[in-house]
C-alpha positions as CSV (number, residue, x, y, z in Angstrom):
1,X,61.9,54.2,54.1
2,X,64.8,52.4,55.2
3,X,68.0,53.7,55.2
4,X,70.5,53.5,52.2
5,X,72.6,50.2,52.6
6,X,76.4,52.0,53.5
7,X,79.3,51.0,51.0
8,X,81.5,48.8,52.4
9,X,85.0,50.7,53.1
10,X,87.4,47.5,52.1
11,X,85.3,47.7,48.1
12,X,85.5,51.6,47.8
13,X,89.3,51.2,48.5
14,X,89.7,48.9,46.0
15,X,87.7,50.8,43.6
16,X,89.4,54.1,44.3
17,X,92.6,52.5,44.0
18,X,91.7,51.8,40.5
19,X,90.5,55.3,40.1
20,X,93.7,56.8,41.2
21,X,95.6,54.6,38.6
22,X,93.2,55.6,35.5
23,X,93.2,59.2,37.1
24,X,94.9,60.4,33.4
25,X,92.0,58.7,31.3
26,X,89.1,60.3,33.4
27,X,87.3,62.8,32.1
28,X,86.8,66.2,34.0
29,X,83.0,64.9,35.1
30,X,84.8,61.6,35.8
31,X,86.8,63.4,38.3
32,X,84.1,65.2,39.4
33,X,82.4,62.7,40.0
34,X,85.1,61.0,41.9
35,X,85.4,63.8,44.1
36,X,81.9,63.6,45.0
37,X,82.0,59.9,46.2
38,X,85.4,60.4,48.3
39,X,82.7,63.1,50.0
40,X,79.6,61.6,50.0
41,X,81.6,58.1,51.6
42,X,83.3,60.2,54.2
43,X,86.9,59.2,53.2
44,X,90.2,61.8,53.2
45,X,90.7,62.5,49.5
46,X,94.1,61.3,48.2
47,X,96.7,64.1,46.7
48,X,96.5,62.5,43.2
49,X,92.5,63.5,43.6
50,X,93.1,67.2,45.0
51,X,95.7,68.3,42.5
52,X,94.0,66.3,39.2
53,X,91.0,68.8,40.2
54,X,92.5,72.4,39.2
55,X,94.4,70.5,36.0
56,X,90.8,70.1,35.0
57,X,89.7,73.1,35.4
58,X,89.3,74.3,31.7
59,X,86.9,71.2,31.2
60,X,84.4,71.5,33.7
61,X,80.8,72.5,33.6
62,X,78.8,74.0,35.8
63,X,77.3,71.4,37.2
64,X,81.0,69.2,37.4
65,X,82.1,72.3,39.0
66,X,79.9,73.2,41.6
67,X,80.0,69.6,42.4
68,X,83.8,69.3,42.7
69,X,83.9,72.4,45.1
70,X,81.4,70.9,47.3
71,X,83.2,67.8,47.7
72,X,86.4,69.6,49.0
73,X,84.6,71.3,51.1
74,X,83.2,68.6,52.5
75,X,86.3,67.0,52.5
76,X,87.9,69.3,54.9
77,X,90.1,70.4,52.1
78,X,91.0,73.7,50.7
79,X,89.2,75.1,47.7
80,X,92.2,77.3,47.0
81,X,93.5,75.2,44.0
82,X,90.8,75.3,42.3
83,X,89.3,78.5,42.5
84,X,92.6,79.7,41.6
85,X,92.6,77.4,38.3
86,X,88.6,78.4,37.1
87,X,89.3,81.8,36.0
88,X,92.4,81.1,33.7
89,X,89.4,80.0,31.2
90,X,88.6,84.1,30.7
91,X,87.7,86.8,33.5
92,X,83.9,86.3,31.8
93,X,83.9,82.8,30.5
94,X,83.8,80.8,33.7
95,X,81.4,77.6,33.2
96,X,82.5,76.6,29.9
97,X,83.9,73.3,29.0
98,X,82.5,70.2,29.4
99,X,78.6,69.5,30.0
100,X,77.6,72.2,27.9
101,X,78.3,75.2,30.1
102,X,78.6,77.7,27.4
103,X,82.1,79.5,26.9
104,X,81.8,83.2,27.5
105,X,78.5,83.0,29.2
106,X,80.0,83.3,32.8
107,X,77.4,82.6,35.9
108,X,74.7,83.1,33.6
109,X,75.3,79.4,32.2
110,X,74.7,78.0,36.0
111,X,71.6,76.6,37.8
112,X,70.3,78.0,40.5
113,X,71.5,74.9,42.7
114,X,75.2,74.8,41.4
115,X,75.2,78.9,42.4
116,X,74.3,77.8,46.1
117,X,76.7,75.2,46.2
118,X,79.8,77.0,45.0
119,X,78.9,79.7,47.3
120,X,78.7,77.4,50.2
121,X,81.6,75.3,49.6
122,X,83.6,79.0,49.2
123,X,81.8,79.9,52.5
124,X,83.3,76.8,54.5
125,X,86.4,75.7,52.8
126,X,87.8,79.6,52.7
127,X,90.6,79.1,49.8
128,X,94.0,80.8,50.0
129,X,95.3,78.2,52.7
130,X,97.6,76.2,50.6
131,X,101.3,76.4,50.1
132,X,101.1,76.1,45.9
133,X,97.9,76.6,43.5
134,X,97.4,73.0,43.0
135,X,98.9,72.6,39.9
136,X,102.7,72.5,40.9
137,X,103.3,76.6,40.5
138,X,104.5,77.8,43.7
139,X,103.1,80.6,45.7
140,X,105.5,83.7,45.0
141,X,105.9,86.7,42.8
142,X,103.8,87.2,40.1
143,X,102.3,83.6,40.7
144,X,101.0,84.3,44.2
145,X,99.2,87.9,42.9
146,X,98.0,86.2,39.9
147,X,96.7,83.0,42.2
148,X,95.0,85.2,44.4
149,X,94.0,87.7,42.0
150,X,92.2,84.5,40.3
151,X,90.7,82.8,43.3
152,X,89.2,86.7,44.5
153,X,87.9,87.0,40.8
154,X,86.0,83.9,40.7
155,X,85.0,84.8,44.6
156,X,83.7,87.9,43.6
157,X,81.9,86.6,40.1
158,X,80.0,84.0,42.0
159,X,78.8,87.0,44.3
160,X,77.6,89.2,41.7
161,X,75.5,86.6,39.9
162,X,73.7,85.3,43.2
163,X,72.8,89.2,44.0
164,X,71.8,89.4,40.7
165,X,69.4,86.1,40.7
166,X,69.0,85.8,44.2
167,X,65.0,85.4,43.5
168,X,65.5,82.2,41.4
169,X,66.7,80.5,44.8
170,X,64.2,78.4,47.0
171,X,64.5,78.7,50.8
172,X,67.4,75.7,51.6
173,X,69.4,77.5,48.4
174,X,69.2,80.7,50.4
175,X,70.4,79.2,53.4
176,X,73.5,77.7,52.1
177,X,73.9,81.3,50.1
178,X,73.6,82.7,53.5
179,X,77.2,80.7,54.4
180,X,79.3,82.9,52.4
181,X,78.1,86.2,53.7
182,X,81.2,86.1,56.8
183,X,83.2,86.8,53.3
184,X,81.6,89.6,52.1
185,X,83.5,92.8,53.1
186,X,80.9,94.6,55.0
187,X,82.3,98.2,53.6
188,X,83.1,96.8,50.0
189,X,80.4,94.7,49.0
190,X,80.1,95.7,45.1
191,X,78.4,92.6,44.7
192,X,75.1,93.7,46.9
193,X,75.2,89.9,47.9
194,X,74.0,91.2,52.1
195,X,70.8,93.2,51.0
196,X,69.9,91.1,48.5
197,X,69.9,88.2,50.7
198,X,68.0,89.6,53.5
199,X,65.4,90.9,51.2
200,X,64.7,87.5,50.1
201,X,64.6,85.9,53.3
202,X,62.3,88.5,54.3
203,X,59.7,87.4,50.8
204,X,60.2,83.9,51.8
205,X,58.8,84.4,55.4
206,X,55.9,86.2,54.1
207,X,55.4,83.4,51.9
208,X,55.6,80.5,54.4
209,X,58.5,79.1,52.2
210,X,61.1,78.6,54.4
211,X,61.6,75.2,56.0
212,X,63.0,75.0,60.0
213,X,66.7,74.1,58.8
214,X,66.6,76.9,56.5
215,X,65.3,79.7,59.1
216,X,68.3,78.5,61.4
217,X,70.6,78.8,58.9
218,X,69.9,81.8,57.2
219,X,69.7,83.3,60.8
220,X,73.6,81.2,61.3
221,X,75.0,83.1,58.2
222,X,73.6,86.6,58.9
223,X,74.7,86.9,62.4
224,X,77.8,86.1,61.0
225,X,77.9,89.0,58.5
226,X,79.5,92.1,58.8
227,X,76.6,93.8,59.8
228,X,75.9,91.3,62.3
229,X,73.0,90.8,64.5
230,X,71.3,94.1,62.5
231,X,71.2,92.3,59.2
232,X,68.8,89.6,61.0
233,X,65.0,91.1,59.7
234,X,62.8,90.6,62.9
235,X,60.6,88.1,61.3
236,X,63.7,85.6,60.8
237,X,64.3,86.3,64.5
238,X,60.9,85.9,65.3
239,X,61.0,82.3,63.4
240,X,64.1,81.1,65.0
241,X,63.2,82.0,68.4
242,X,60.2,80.1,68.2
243,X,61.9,77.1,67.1
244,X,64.7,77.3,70.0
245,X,61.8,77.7,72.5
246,X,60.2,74.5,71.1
247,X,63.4,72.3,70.9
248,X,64.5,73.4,74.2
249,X,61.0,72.3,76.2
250,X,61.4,68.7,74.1
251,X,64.6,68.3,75.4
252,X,63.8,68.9,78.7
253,X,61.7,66.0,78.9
254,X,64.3,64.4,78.1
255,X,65.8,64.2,81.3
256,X,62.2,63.3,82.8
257,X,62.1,59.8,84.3
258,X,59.7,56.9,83.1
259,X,58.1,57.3,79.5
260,X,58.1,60.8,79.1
261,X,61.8,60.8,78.2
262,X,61.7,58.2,75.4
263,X,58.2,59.8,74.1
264,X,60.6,63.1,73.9
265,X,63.8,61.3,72.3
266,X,61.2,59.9,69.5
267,X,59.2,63.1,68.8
268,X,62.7,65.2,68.1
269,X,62.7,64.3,64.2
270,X,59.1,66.5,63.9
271,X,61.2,69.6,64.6
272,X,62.7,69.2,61.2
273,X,66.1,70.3,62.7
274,X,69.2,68.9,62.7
275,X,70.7,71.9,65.1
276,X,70.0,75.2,66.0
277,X,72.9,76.2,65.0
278,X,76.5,77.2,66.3
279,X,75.4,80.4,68.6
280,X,71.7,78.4,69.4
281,X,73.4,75.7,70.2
282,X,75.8,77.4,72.0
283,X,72.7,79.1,73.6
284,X,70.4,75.7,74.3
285,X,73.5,74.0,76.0
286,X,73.9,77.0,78.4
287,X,70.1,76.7,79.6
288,X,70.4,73.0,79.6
289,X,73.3,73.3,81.7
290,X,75.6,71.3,79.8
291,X,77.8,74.2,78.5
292,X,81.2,74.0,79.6
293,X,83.2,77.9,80.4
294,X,83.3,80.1,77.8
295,X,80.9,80.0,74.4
296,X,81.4,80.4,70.7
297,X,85.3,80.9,70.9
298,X,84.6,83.7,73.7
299,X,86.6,83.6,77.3
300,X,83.9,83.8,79.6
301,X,86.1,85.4,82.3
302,X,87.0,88.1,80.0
303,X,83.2,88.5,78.4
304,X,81.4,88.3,81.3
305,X,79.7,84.9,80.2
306,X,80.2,83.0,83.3
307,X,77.4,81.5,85.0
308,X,76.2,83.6,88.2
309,X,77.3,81.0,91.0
310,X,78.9,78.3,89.0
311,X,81.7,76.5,91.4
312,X,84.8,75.3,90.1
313,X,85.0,72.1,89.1
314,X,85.9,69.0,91.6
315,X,89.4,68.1,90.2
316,X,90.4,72.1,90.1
317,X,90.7,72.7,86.1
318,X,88.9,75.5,85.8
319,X,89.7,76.5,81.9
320,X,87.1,78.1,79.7
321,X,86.0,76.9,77.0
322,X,87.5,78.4,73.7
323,X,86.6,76.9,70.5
324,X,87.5,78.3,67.5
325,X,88.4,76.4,63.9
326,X,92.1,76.9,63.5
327,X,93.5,75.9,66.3
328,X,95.4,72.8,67.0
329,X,93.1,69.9,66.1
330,X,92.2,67.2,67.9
331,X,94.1,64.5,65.7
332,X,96.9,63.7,67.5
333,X,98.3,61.5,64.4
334,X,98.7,64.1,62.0
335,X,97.9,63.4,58.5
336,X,95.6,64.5,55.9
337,X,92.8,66.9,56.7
338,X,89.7,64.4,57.7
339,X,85.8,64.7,56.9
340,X,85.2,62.8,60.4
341,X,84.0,64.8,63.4
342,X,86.5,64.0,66.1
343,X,85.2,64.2,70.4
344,X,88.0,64.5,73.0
345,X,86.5,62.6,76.0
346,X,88.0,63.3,79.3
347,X,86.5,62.1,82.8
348,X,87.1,61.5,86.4
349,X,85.0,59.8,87.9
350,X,84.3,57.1,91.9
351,X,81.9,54.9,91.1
352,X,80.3,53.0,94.1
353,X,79.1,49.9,94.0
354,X,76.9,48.1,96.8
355,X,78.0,44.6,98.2
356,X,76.3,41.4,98.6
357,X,77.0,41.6,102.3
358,X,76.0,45.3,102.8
359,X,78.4,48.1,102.6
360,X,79.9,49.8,99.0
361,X,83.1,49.4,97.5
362,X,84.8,51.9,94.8
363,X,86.7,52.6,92.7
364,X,88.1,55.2,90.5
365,X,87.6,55.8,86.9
366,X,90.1,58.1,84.9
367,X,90.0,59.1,81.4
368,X,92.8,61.9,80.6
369,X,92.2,62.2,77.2
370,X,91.0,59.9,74.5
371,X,89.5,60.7,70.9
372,X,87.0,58.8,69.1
373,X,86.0,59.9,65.4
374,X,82.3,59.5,64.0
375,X,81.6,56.6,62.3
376,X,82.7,54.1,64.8
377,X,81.3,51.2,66.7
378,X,79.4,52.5,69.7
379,X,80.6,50.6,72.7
380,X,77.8,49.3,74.1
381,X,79.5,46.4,76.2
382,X,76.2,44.5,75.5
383,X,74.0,46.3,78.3
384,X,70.4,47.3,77.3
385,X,69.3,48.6,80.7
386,X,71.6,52.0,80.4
387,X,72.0,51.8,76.4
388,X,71.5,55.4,74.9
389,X,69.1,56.0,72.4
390,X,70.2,57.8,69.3
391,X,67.7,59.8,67.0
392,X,67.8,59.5,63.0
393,X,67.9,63.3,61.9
394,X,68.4,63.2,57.7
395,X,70.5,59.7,58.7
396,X,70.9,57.8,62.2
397,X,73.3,59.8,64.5
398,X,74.2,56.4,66.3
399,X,78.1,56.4,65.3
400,X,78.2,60.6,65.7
401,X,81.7,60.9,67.6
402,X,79.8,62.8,70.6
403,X,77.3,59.6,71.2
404,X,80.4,57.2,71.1
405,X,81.7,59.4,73.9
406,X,78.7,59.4,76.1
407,X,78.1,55.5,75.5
408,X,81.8,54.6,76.1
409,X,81.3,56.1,79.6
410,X,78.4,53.7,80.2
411,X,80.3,51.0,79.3
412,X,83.2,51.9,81.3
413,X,81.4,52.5,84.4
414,X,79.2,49.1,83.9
415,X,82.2,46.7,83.2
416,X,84.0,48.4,86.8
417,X,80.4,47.5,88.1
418,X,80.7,44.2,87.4
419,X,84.4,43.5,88.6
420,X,83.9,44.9,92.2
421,X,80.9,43.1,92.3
422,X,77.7,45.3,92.3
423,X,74.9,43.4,94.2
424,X,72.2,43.0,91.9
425,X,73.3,46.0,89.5
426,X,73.3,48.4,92.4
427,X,76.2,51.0,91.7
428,X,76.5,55.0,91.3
429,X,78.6,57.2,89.9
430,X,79.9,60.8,90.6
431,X,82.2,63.1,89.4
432,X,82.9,65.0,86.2
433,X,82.7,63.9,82.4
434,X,84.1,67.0,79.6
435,X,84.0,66.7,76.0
436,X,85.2,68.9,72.9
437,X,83.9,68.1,69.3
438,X,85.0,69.4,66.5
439,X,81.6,70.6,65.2
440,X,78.6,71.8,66.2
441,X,76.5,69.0,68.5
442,X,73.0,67.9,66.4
443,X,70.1,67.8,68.2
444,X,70.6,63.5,68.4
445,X,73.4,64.3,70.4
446,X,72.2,66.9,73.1
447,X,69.4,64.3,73.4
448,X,72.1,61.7,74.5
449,X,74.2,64.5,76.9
450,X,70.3,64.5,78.8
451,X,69.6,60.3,78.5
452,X,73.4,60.2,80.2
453,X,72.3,63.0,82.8
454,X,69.0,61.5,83.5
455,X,70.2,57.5,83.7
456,X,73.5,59.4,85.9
457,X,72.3,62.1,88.0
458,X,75.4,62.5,89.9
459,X,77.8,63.3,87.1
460,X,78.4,66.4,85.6
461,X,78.8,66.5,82.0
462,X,80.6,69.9,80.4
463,X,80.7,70.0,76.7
464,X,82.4,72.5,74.4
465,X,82.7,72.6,70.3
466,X,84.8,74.4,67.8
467,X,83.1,77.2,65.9
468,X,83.7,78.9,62.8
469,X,85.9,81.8,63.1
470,X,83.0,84.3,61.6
471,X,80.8,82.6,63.5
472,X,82.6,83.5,66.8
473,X,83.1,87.1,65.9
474,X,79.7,87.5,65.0
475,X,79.0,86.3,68.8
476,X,81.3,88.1,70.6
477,X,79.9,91.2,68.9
């Protein structure tokens, strides 16, 4: 089917505008709902949106509830407010209120979906960031406890209930269940939320229920548990392993020459992956030879990850790569936190280009640092010869921040082509391109790191991404 027509920014504006004036009249689902589009859209949420959230926390449902902490998690935005807000309803009697949750019931009152998708949003947007509770009472005294206290009480609610129903959830359920493990004290989990999980994974193997995305995932969030790479049953190994094997021999005929490449770049969307997560990813890029020093927020010096034989690079920076979430971001102008995956492009690179009357001429091309966000125009500089081709996986991956990188480099190099004069298109390139994304690569993208390598064998492309702190422990370990 064809893909869903994309809401013009300029109308949603105006609409949200409107929203943001009527925010009083809206109705808890209202707001809800609101949340939910400023996610689904891919636009920063405005501060009239974040705080009206936790004000309306005593009318929300279940299913307005689950909802709203998905979308500020999505968002890029702290669930602290709100999580802090939900239990003020009663220690027992969150999921009452509007949309027929049932006062007093607690979790019970919640679908197996909504379950997954608190726990998810909980397990990416970890709360307990922000300098106030989101509903104007500052973060001191008996406040702060009693803001914490709430936020750990609803944390730890959510946990019991999924232990206790973990065999209502289907395999994708599991998998974003999976998320939240990194925040489930290893020695003090009264919730049984670890073994419960793994036991289901395990039943779901045995029953052939678990899609590709979900074996990667579940294997993503147990690895990043406290117990590690033990809590990982064999089967789930067994599974994933498999899968990495098969993605990794695709993408190697990627950089083939002649048809085999484009017969590889169109057969990726039959793996039914989007990535292979942050530590296979990690992993594929290393035995692709793309990955830059360092992996998974690890100095390779100190970790004894360095590539046997790897030379230093041409232009004498020679930093590993250390990505962790939390540091410094990318965004150089500040602001509100942004759903948009941001790629730092840097590059040096002498392009030669052959004459009409024989010989080459050059010329250097520089990029110390630029940063293009997802959802952008690729530059394509109207060349089809050298154009990258991007793959759809669950939407198409053409305007991902990393494949705007990789085409902007074509483009650079074919305009500098064309102004010292390339005889019939003849012209090479060498040297070094580097980027850093902000999240893990999809499968669309390494596919576009391999068309670059294959259409530019002379230029060596080092990419690094930021991973999620538990992630990173979990690999270091």
């Amino acid at each position: 089917p064809p893909p869903p027509a994309q809401v013009p920014r300029a109308l949603f504006r105006e609409v949200a505008e409107e929203a943001g004036r009527r925010v009083e009249g809206l109705s808890a689902r209202e707001t809800s709902n609101v949340a939910w589009a400023f996610a689904t859209v891919q636009v920063p949420m405005p501060h009239w949106l974040t705080s009206a959230l936790p004000r309306r926390a005593g009318e929300l449902g279940p299913q307005e509830c689950a909802n709203a902490l998905w979308a500020l998690a999505v968002a890029s935005q702290s669930v602290a407010g709100l999580t802090n807000a939900l239990p003020r309803l009663s220690q027992s009697g969150i999921g009452g209120g509007e949309g027929g949750g049932g006062s007093g019931r607690g979790f019970g009152a919640w679908k197996p979906q909504e379950l997954a998708n608190a726990a998810w949003a909980l397990g990416r947007g970890a709360h307990g960031t922000d300098g106030a509770d989101g509903c104007g009472v500052g973060r001191e005294g008996t406040h702060a406890a009693a803001a914490k206290g709430g936020a750990e009480a609803f944390r730890r609610g959510l946990h019991r209930a999924l232990a206790a129903r973990v065999g209502e959830l289907n395999g994708l359920e599991l998998a974003m269940v999976a998320s939240a493990l990194p925040s489930v004290a290893g020695d003090d989990d009264e919730s049984g939320l670890l073994p419960a999980v793994i036991s289901r994974t395990s039943t779901l193997l045995v029953e052939g229920r678990l899609a590709s995305e979900a074996v990667v995932q579940l294997r993503e969030g147990l690895l990043a548990s406290a117990a590690g790479p033990a809590a990982v049953p064999p089967a789930l190994r067994e599974a994933f392993e498999a899968q990495a094997a098969r993605t990794a021999e695709l993408l190697r005929r990627v950089s083939e020459p002649g048809d085999a490449s484009q017969e590889a770049v169109r057969a990726l969307p039959a793996l039914g992956l989007t990535t292979l997560g942050t530590q296979g990813t990690a992993d594929l890029l290393r035995a692709l030879g793309l990955l830059a020093r360092g992996a998974n927020g690890v100095d390779a010096r100190e970790d004894g990850l360095e590539e046997e034989g790897e030379e230093e690079d041409e232009d004498g920076d020679d930093e590993p790569a250390v990505y962790l979430q939390g540091v410094p971001a990318l965004d150089e102008e500040g602001g509100d936190a942004s759903p948009q995956v941001l790629c730092s492009l840097r590059h040096h690179l002498l392009l030669s280009a052959e004459q009409e009357g024989g010989g080459w001429a050059h010329r250097t091309l520089s990029e110390p640092g630029r940063v293009l966000r997802s959802g952008g125009k690729p530059d394509d500089d109207g060349g089809s010869a050298l154009a990258l081709e991007p793959v759809t996986l669950r939407f198409a991956r053409d305007r991902d921040a990393e494949f705007l990188a990789l085409s902007a480099v074509l483009a650079s190099a074919r305009r500098a082509a064309q102004e010292v004069g390339a005889a019939g298109g003849g012209w090479k390139l060498h040297g070094t391109v580097r980027l850093h994304v902000t999240h893990t690569p999809c499968l669309s993208c390494v596919s576009a790191m391999l068309q670059l390598r294959r259409l530019l064998p002379d230029v060596r492309l080092r990419i690094s991404f930021d991973a999620p702190r538990p992630a990173a422990r979990a690999a270091k370990a």
